[in-house]
C-alpha positions as CSV (number, residue, x, y, z in Angstrom):
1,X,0.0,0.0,0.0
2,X,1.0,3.5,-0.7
3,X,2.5,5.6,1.9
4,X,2.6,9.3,1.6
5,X,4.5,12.0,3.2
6,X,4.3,15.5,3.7
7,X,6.8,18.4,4.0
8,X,7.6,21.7,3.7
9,X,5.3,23.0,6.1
10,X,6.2,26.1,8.7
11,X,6.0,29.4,10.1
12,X,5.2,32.4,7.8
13,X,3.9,36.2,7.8
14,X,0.6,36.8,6.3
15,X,0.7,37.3,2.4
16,X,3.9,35.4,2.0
17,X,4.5,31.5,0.5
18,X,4.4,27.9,1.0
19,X,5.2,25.3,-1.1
20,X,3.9,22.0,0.5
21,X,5.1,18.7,-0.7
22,X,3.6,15.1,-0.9
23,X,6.0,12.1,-1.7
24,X,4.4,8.4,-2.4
25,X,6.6,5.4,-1.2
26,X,5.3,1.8,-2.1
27,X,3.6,3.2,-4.8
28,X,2.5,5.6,-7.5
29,X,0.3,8.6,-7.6
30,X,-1.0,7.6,-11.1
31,X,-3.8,5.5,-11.2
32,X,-6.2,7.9,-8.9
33,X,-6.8,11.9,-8.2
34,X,-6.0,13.6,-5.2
35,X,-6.5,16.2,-2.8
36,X,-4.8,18.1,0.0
37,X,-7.1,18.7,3.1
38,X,-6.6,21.0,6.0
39,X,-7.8,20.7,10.0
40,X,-7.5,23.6,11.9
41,X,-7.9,23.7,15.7
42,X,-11.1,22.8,16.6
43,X,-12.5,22.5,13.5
44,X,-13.6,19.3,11.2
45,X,-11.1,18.3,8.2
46,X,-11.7,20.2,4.7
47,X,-10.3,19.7,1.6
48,X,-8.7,22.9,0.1
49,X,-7.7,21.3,-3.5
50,X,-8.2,18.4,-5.4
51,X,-6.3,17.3,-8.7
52,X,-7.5,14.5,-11.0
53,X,-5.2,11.3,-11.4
54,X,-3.7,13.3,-15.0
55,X,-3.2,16.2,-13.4
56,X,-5.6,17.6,-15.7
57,X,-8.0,18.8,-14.0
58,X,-8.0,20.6,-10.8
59,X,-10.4,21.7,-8.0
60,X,-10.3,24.2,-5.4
61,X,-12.0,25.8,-2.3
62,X,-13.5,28.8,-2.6
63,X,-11.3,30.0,0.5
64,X,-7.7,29.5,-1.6
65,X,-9.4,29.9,-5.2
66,X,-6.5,32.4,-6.9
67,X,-3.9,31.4,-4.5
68,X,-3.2,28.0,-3.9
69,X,-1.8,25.6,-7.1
70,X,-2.1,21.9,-7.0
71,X,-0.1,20.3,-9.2
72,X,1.5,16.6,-9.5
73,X,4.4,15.1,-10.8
74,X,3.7,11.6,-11.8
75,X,6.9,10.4,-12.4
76,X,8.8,11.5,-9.2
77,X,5.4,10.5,-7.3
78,X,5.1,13.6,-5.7
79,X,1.9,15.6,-5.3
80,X,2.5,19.6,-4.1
81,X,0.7,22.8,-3.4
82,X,1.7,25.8,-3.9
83,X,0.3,28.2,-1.7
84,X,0.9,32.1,-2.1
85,X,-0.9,35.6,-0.4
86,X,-1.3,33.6,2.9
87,X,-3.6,34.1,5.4
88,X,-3.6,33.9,9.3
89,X,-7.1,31.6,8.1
90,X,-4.5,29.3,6.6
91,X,-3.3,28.3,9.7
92,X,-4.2,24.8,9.8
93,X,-2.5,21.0,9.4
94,X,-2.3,20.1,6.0
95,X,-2.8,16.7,4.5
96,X,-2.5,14.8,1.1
97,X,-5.0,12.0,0.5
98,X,-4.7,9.3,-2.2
99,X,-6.7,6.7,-2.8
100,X,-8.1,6.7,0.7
101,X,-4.2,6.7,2.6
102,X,-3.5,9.7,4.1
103,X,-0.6,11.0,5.2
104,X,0.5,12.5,8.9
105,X,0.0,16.0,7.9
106,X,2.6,19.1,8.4
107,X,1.6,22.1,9.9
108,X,1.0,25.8,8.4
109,X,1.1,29.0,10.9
110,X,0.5,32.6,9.3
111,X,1.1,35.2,11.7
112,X,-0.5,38.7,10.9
């Protein structure tokens, strides 16, 4: 079964950048679309964006619609989101989700 991980999480002032970072291990992030989700404190899991298993079609949340970019690179097995013009809102734990596995998350903080 596929295992994913995420990085590239952190600590960053309001209207800067993020590039998050899913890696596959075991398998390949080919066959199915996925999403990234976020859980902030308190709060119930929600997916922010969601990219289709060509990487041809993407979804996103109305909340990070013009800022975040989810993209995939099939071949290194590595999903990513870009996320730009951050918000303290963004603060959250991310997640990537394929084919049902999900990963342990890495954590977001904007500070105003």
């Amino acid at each position: 079964q596929v295992k994913l991980v995420e990085s590239g999480g952190g600590l960053v002032q309001a209207g800067g950048s993020l590039r998050l970072s899913c890696a596959a291990s075991g398998g390949t992030l080919d066959r199915y679309g996925m999403g990234w989700f976020r859980q902030a404190p308190g709060t119930g899991r929600v997916i922010v964006a969601a990219i289709a298993w060509n990487g041809r079609t993407t979804h996103y949340a109305d909340s990070v619609k013009g800022r975040f970019i989810i993209s995939k690179d099939n071949a290194k097995s590595t999903a990513y989101l870009q996320m730009s013009s951050l918000k303290p809102e963004d603060t959250a734990v991310y997640y990537c989700e394929y084919n049902g596995v999900r990963g342990q998350g890495t954590q977001v903080t904007v500070s105003s």
